[in-house]
DODRENNU-923060 format. One line per field, with one value per residue (C-alpha): z, x, y. Coordinates in Angstrom, 1 decimal. Example, Ala and Ser with C-alpha at 12.3 -4.5 7.8 and 13.67 -1.06 7.14 Angstrom:
<nodes>
up: c(7.8/7.1)
east: c(12.3/13.7)
north: c(-4.5/-1.1)
</nodes>
This chain:
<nodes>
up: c(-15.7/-14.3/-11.2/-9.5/-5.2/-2.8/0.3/2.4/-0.5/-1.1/0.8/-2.4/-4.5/-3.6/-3.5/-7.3/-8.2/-6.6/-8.2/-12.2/-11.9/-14.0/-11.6/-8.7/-9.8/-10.1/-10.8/-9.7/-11.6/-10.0/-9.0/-5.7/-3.1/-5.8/-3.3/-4.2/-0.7/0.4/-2.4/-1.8/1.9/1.0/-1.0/1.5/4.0/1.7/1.2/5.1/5.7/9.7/9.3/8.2/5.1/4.9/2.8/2.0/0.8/2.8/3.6/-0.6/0.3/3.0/3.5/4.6/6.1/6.9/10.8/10.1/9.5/6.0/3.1/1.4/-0.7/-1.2/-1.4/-2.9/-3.8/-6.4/-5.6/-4.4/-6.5/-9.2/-11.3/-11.8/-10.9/-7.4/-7.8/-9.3/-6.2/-3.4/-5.1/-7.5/-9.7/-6.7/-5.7/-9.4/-9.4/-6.1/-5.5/-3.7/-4.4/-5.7/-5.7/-7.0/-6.9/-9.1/-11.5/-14.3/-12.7/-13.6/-16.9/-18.6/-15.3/-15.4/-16.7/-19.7/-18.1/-15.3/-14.5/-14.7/-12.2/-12.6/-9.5/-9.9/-7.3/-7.8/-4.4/-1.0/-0.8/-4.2/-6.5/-9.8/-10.5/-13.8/-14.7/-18.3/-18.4/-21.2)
east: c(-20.4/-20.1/-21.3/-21.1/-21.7/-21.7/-19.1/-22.3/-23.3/-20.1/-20.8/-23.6/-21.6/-18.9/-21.2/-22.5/-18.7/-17.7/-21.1/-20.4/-16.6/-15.9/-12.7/-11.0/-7.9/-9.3/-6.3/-7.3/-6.7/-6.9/-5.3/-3.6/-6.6/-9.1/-10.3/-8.6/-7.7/-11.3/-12.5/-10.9/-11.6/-15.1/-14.8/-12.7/-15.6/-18.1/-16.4/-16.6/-12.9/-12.8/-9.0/-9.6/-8.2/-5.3/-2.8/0.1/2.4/5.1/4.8/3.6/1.1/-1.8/-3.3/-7.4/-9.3/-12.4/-13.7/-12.6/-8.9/-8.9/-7.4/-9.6/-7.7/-4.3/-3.9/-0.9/0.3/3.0/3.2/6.8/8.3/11.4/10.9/8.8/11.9/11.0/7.4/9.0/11.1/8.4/6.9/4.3/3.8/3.0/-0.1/-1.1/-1.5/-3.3/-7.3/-7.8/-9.1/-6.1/-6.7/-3.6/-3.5/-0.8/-0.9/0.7/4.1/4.0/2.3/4.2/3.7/-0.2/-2.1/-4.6/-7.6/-7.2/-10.6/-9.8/-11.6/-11.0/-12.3/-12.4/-12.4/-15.9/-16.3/-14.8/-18.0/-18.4/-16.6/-17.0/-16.1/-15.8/-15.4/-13.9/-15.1/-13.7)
north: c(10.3/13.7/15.3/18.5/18.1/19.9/18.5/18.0/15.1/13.7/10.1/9.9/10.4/8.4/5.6/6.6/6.2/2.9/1.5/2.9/2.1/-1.2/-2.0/-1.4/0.8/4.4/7.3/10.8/13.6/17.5/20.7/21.1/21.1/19.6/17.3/14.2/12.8/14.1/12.1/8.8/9.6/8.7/6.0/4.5/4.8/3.6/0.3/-0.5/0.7/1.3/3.4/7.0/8.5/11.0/11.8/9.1/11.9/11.5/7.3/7.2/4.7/3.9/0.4/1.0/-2.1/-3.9/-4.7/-7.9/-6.7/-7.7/-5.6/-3.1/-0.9/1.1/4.9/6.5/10.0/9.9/14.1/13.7/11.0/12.2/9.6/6.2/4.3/5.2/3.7/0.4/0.3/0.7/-2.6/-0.7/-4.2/-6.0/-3.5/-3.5/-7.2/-7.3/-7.7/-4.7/-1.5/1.2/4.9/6.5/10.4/12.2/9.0/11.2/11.0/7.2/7.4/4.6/2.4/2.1/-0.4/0.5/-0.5/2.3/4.6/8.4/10.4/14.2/16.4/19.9/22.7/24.8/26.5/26.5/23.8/22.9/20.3/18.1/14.3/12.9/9.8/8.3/4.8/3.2)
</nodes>
């Protein structure tokens, strides 16, 4: 699946990806300023998440969740990490083995870490308002 959208659309398409993905840990693939916390911004909101998305550089991870309170999904950007020791030590197995949704941007600086049945999403940056998802569904 791949789709080019405008920013003004990406709530659709958001949607489009959380209905063609065949589980719930999606690795995001893209340039600096691609649009990958934009990206799982959305996604976060279309699966009823009431916190709003932003960037776990600095904390590594965010937790989202429901009105209810219960757990949605995890965000993490592995930008800053030196090595996938430091994923192993914030817990990473423990998310990986959890029911909720995991969006992982920067997923190749723990390559060896990720499970095989991951989805790759590659966003590109078109336009100031443009972009491109693309999904490998194995």
């Amino acid at each position: 699946m791949k789709k080019t959208f405008q920013l003004d659309d990406i709530q659709t398409v958001a949607k489009a990806v959380i209905e063609a993905v065949p589980g719930k840990q999606l690795c995001f693939y893209g340039e600096m300023g691609a649009g990958k916390t934009t990206f799982i911004k959305a996604l976060v909101k279309q699966l009823g998440a009431v916190d709003s998305g932003s960037s776990p550089t600095f904390g590594l991870v965010n937790e989202y969740h429901d009105s209810n309170g219960e757990l949605l999904a995890y965000h993490f950007d592995f930008y800053r990490l030196n090595d996938e020791m430091e994923a192993l030590d914030m817990g990473l197995e423990d998310y990986l083995n959890s029911d909720a949704w995991l969006f992982m941007e920067w997923p190749e600086k723990i390559k060896s870490l990720l499970p095989e049945d991951v989805v790759p999403i590659f966003l590109q940056f078109i336009d100031e308002n443009t972009r491109s998802v693309e999904l490998n569904i194995r």
